[in-house]
C-alpha positions as a Markdown table, in Angstrom:
| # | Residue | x | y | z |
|---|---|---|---|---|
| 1 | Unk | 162.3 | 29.6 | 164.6 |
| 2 | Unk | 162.6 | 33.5 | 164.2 |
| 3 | Unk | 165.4 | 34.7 | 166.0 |
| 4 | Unk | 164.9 | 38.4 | 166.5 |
| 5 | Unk | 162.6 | 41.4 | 165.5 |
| 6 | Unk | 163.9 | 41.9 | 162.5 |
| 7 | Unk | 164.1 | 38.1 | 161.2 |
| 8 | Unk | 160.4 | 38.1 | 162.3 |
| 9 | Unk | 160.2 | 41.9 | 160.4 |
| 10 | Unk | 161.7 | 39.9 | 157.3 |
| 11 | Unk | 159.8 | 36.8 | 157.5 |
| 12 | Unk | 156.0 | 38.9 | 157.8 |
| 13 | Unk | 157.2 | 41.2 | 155.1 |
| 14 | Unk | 158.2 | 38.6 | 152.7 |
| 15 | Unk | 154.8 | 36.6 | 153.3 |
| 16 | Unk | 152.4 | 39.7 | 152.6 |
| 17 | Unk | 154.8 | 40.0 | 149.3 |
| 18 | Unk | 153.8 | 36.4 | 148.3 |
| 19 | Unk | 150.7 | 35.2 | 149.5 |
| 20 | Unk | 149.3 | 36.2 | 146.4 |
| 21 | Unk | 151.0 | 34.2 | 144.3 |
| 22 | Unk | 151.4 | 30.7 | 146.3 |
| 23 | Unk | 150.7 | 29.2 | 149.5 |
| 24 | Unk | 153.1 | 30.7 | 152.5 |
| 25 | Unk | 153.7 | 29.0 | 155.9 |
| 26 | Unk | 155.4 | 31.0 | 158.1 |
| 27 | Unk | 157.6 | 28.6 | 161.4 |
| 28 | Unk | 156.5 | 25.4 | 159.4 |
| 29 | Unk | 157.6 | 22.9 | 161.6 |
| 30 | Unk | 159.0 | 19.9 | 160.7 |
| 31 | Unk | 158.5 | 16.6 | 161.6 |
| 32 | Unk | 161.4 | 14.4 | 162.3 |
| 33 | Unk | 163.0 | 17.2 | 164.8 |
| 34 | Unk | 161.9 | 20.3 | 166.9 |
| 35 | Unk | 162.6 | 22.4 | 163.9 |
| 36 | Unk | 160.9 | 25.5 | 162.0 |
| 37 | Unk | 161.8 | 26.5 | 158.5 |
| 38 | Unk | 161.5 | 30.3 | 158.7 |
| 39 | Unk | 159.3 | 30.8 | 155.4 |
| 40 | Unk | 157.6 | 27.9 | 153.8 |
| 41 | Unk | 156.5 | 29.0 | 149.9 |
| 42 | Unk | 154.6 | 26.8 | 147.5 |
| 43 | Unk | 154.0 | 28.4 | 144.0 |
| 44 | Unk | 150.2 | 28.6 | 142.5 |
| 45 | Unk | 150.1 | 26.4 | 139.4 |
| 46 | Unk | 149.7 | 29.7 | 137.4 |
| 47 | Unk | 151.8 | 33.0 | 137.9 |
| 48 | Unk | 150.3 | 35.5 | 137.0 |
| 49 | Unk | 152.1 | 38.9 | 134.9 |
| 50 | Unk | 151.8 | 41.2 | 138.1 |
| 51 | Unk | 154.7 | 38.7 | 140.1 |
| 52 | Unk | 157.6 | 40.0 | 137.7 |
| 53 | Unk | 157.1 | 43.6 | 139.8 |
| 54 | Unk | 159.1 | 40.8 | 142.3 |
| 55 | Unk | 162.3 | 41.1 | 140.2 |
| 56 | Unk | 164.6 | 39.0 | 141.8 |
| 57 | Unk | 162.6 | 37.2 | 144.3 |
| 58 | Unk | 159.7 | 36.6 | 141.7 |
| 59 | Unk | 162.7 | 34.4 | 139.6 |
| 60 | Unk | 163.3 | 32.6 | 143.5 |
| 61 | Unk | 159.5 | 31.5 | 144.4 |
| 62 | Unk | 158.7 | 29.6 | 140.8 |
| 63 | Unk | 159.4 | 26.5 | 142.8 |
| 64 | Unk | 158.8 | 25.3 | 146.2 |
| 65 | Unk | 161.3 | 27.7 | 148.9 |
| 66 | Unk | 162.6 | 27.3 | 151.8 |
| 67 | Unk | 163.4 | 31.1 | 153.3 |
| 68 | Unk | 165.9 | 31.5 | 156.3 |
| 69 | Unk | 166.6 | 35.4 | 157.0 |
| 70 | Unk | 169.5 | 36.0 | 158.9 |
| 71 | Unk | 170.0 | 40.0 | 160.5 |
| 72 | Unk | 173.9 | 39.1 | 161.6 |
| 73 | Unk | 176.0 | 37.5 | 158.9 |
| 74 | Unk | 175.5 | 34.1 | 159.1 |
| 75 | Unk | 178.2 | 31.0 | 160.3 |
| 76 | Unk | 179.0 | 27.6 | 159.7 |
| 77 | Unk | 176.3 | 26.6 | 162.7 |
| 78 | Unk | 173.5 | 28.5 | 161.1 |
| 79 | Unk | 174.5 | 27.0 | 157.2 |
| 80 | Unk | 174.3 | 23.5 | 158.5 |
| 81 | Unk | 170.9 | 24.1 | 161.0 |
| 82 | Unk | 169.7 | 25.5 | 157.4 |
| 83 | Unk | 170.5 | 22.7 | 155.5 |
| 84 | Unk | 169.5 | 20.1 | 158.1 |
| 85 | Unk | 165.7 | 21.8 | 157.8 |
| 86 | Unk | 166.2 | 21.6 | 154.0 |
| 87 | Unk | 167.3 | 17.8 | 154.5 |
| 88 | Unk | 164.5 | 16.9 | 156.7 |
| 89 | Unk | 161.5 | 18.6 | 154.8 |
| 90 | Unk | 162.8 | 16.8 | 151.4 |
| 91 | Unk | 162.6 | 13.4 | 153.2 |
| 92 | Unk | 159.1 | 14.4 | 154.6 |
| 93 | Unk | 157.9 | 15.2 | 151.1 |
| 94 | Unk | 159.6 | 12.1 | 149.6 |
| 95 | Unk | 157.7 | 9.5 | 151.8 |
| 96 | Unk | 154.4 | 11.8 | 151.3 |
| 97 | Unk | 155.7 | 11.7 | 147.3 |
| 98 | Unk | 155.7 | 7.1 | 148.1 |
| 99 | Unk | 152.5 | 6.8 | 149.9 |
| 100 | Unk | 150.7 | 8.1 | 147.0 |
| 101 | Unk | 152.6 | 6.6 | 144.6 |
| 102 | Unk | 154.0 | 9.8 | 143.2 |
| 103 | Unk | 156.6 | 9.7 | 141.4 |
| 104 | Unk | 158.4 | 13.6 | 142.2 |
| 105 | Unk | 160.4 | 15.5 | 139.7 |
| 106 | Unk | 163.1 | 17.5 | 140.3 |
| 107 | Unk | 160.9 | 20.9 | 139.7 |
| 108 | Unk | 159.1 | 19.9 | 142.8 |
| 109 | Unk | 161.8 | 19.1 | 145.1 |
| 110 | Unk | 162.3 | 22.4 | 147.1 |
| 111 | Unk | 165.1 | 25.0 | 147.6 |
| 112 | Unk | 166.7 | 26.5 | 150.2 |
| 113 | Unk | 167.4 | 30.1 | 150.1 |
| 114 | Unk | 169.9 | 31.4 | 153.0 |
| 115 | Unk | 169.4 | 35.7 | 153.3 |
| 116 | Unk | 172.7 | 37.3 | 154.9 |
| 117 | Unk | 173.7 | 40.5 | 155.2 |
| 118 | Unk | 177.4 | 40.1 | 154.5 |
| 119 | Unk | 178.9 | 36.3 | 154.7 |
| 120 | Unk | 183.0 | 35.3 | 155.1 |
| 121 | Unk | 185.2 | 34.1 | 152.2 |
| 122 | Unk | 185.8 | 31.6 | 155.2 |
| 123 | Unk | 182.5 | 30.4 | 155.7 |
| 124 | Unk | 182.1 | 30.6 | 151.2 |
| 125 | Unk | 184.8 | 28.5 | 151.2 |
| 126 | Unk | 184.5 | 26.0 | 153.8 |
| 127 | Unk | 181.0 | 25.1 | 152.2 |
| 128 | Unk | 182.4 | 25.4 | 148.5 |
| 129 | Unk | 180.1 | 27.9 | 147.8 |
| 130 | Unk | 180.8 | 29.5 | 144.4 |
| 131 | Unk | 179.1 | 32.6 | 142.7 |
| 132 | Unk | 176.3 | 31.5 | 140.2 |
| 133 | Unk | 176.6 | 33.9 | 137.1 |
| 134 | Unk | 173.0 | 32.8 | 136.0 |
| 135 | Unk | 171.4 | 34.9 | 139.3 |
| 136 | Unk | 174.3 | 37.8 | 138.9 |
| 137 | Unk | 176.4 | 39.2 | 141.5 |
| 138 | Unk | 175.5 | 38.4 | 145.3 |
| 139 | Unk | 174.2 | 34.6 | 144.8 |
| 140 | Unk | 176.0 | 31.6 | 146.0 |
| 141 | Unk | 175.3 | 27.8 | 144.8 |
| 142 | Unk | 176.0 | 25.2 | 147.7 |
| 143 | Unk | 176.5 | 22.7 | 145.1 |
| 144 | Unk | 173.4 | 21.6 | 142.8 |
| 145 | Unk | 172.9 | 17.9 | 144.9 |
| 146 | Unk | 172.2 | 20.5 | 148.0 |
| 147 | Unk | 169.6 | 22.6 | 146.2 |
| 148 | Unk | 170.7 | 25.6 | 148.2 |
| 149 | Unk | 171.7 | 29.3 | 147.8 |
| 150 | Unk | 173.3 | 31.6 | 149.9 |
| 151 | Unk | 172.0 | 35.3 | 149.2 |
| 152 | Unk | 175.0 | 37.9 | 150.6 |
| 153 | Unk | 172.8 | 40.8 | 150.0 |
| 154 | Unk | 175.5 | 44.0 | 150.4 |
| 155 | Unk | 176.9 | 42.3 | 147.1 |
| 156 | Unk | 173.4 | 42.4 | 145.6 |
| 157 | Unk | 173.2 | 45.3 | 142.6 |
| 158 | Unk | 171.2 | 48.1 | 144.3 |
| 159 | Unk | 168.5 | 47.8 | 140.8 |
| 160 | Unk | 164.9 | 47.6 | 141.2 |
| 161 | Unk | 165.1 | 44.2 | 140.6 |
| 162 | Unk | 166.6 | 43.7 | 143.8 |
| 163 | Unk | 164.8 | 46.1 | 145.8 |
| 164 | Unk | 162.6 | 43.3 | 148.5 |
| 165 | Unk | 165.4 | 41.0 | 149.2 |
| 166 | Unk | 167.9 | 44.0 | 149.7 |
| 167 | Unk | 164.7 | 45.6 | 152.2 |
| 168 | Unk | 166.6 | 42.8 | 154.4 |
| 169 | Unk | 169.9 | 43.6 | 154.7 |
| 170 | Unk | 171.1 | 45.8 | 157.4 |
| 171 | Unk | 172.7 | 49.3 | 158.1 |
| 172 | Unk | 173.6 | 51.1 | 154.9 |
| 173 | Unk | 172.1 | 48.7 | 152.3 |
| 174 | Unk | 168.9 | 48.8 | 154.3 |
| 175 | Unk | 168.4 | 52.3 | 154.7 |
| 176 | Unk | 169.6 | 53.2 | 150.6 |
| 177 | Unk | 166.2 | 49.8 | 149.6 |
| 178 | Unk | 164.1 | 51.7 | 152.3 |
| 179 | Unk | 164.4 | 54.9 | 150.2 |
| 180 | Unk | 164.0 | 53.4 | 147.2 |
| 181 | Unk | 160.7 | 52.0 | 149.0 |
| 182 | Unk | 159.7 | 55.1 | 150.0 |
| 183 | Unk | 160.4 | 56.6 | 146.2 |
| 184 | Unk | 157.5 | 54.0 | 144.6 |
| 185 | Unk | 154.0 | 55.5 | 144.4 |
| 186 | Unk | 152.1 | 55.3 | 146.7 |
| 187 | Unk | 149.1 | 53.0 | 145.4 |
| 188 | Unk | 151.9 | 50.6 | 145.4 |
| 189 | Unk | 149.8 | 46.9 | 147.2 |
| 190 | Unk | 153.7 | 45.9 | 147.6 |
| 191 | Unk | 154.9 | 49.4 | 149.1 |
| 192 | Unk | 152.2 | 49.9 | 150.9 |
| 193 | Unk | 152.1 | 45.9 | 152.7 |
| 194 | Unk | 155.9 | 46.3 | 153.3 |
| 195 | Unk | 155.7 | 49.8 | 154.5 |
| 196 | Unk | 153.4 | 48.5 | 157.3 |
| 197 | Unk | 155.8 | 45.7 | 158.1 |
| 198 | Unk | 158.5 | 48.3 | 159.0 |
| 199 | Unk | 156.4 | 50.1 | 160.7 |
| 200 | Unk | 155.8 | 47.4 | 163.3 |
| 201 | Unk | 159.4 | 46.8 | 163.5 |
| 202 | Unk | 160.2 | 49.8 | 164.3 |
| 203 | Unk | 157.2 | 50.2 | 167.1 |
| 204 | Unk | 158.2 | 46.5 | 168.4 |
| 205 | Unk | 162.2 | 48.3 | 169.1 |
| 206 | Unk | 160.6 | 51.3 | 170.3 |
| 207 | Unk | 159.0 | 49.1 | 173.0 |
| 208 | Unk | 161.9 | 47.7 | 174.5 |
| 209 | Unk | 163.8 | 48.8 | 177.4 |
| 210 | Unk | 167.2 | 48.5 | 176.2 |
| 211 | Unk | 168.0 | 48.8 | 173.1 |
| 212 | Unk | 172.0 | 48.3 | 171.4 |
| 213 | Unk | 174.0 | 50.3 | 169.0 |
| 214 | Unk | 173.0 | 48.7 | 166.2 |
| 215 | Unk | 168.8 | 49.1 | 166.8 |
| 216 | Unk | 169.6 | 52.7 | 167.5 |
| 217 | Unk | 171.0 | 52.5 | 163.9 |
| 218 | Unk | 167.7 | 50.8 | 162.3 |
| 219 | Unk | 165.5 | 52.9 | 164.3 |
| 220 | Unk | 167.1 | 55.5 | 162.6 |
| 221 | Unk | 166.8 | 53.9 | 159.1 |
| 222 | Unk | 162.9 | 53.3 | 160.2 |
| 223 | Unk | 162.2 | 56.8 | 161.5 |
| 224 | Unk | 161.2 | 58.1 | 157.7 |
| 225 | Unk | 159.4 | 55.3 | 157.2 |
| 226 | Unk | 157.0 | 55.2 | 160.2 |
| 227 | Unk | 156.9 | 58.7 | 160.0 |
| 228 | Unk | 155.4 | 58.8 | 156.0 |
| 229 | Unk | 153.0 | 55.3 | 157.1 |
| 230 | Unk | 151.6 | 57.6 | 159.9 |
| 231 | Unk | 151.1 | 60.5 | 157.4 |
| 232 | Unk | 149.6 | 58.5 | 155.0 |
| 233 | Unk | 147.5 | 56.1 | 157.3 |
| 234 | Unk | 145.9 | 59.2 | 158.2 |
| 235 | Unk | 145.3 | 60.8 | 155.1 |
| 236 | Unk | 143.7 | 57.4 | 154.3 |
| 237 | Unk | 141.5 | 57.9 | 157.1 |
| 238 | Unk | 140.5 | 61.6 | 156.1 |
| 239 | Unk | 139.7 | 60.5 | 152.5 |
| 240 | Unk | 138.2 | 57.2 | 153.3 |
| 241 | Unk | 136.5 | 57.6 | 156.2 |
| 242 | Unk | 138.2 | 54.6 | 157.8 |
| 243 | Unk | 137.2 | 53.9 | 161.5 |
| 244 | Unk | 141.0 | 52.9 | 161.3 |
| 245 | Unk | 142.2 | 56.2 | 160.3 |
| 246 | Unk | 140.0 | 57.8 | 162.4 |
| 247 | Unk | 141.1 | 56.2 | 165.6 |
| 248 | Unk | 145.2 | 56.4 | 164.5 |
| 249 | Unk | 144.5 | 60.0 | 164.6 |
| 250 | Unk | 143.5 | 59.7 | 168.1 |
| 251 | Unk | 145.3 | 57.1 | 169.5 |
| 252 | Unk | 149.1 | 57.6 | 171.5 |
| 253 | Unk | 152.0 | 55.2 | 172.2 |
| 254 | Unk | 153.2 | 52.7 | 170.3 |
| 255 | Unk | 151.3 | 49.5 | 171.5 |
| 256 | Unk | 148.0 | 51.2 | 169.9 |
| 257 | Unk | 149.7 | 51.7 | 166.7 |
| 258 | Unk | 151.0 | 47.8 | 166.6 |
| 259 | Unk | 147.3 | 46.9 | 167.5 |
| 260 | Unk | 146.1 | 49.3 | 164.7 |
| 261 | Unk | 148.5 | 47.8 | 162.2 |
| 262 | Unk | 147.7 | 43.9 | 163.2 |
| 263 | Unk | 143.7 | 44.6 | 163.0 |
| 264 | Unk | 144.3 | 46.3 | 159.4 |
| 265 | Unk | 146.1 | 43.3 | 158.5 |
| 266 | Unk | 143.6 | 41.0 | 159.9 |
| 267 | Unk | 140.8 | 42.3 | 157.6 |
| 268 | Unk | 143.0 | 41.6 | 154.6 |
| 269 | Unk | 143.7 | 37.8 | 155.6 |
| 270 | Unk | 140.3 | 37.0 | 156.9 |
| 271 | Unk | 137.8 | 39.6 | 156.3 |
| 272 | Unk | 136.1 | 42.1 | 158.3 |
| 273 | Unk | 136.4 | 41.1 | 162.0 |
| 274 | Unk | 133.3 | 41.5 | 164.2 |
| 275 | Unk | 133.2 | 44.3 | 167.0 |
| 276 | Unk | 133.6 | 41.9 | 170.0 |
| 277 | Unk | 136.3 | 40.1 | 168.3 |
| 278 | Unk | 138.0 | 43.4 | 167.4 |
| 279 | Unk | 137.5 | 44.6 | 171.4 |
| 280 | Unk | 139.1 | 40.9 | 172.3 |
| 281 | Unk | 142.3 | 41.8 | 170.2 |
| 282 | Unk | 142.2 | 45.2 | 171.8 |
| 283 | Unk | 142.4 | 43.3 | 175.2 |
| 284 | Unk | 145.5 | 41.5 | 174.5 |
| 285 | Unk | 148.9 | 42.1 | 176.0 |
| 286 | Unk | 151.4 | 43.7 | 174.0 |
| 287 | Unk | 153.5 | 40.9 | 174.2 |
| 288 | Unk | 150.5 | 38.6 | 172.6 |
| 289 | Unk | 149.6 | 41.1 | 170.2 |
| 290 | Unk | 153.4 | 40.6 | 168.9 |
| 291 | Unk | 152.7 | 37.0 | 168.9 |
| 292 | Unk | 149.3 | 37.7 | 167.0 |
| 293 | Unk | 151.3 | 39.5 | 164.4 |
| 294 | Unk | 153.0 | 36.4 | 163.7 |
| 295 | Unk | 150.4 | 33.9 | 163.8 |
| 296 | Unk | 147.6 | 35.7 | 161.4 |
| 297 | Unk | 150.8 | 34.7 | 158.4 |
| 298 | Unk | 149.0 | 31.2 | 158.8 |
| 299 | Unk | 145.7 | 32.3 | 159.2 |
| 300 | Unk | 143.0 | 31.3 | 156.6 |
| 301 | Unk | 139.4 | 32.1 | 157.8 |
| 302 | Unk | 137.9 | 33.8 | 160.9 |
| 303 | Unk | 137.8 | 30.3 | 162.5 |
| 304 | Unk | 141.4 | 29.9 | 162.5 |
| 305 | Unk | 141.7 | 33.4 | 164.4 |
| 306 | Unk | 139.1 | 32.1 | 166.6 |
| 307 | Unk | 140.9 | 29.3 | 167.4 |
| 308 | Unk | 144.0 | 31.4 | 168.2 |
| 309 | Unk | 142.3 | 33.6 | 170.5 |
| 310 | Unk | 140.5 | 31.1 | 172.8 |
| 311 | Unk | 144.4 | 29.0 | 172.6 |
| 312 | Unk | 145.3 | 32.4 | 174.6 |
| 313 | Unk | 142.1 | 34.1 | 176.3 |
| 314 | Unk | 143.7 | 32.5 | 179.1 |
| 315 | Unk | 146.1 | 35.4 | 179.9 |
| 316 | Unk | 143.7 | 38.1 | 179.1 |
């Protein structure tokens, strides 16, 4: 399951970046333990010419994925809870693979992708993981029976190509990708989706009481980036006429922004949402509207928000 605000930042983000090209489960759970595989991708059968803007990530997702952010470097416990999920989800989709008499191929068995921020030559070695010269400096092969990588993204080469996995990384490396986010143009889909992700980030941190040394640091690194979304959510508003833009331009604090950012991302997953449904959302507390944030990833159709709501209208 997510860990912390920015795991959940880095699994939304990540899901907005591929839901156009595959099917994306966020906290797919699976079935012979409690478990949740962060980030759940199944490719489309096609892939279209726009994915390569993916660089890196696009030459990751052309089979099924298994994505587990980490915001601290990872350790041994956290490499072997990854690879027991990986384990457990290939035995699922073998006995899914025999009662339809499916005979799998090795394409469409899936892989495990491990996102640190830096990573031990301890923990490397103690798992045998060696550098794989195919994906280039940064990615490590758990051995090719495992079907896992480990991604130490401070090693990654700071290139465009690398730009949306290095968005995850921390301190330094964050902040240089978050400039070079920042630098793209503006009628970016990508820059604009992952822009908003940071943006809610940053307002979840801004919401807590105490906050440590190092979320002082990546509300710092977030500053410019909440600060150009605000600029340019309202100039969106101005030139659009957007009831959304309109009320950002009134609205103060940060749980109205967070609200602001989950409806906008609510009419992209489902459509245009009804007034009353919109005024339920509104009456939600902001812990729930965190929680809403989350669960729209897996949303579909209106009914499946629906569904959500009255699951919690309870605590309204």
């Amino acid at each position: 399951m997510t860990r912390n605000r920015h795991d959940l930042f880095a699994k939304q983000y990540l899901a907005a970046l591929l839901q156009n090209w595959g099917e994306v489960t966020s906290s797919r759970k699976v079935i012979s333990e409690t478990r949740e595989i962060d980030l759940l991708f199944v490719p489309h059968a096609t892939t279209p010419l726009e994915r390569q803007q993916l660089g890196l990530l696009d030459r990751m997702i052309h089979r099924r994925s298994l994505f587990e952010p980490y915001r601290n470097p990872i350790n041994s416990n956290d490499i072997n809870s990854c690879l027991g999920k990986l384990n457990s989800f290939r035995e699922e989709i073998i006995r899914e693979a025999k009662r339809h008499k499916i005979r799998l191929t090795e394409q469409q068995m899936p892989q495990l992708w491990i996102l640190s921020p830096t990573v031990s030559q301890r923990i490397l070695q103690a798992f045998k993981a060696t550098p794989e010269p195919d994906w280039g400096d940064g990615i490590y092969g758990l051995g090719k029976g495992l079907r896992a990588k480990i991604v130490v993204i401070h090693q990654l080469p700071e290139t465009q190509d690398t730009l949306w996995i290095r968005l995850a990384g921390r301190e330094a490396v964050q902040e240089r990708a978050i400039a070079e986010l920042l630098a793209l143009p503006q009628e970016s889909s990508l820059r604009r989706q992952t822009v908003e992700h940071l943006s809610i980030l940053q307002i979840g941190i801004q919401q807590r009481k105490n906050v440590g040394i190092n979320e002082r640091r990546l509300m710092m690194n977030l500053n410019q980036v909440y600060e150009q979304w605000r600029e340019e959510t309202l100039l969106m508003g101005r030139q659009e006429g957007r009831q959304e833009g309109r009320q950002e331009g009134r609205q103060e604090g940060a749980i109205e922004k967070a609200l602001s950012l989950v409806l906008r991302q609510l009419a992209r997953k489902v459509g245009v949402l009804p007034e009353i449904t919109r005024s339920q959302i509104a009456q939600l507390p902001p812990g729930q509207i965190e929680d809403l944030a989350e669960a729209l990833l897996d949303f579909s159709s209106q009914d499946d928000l629906m569904t959500w709501l009255s699951a919690h209208s309870s605590s309204v």
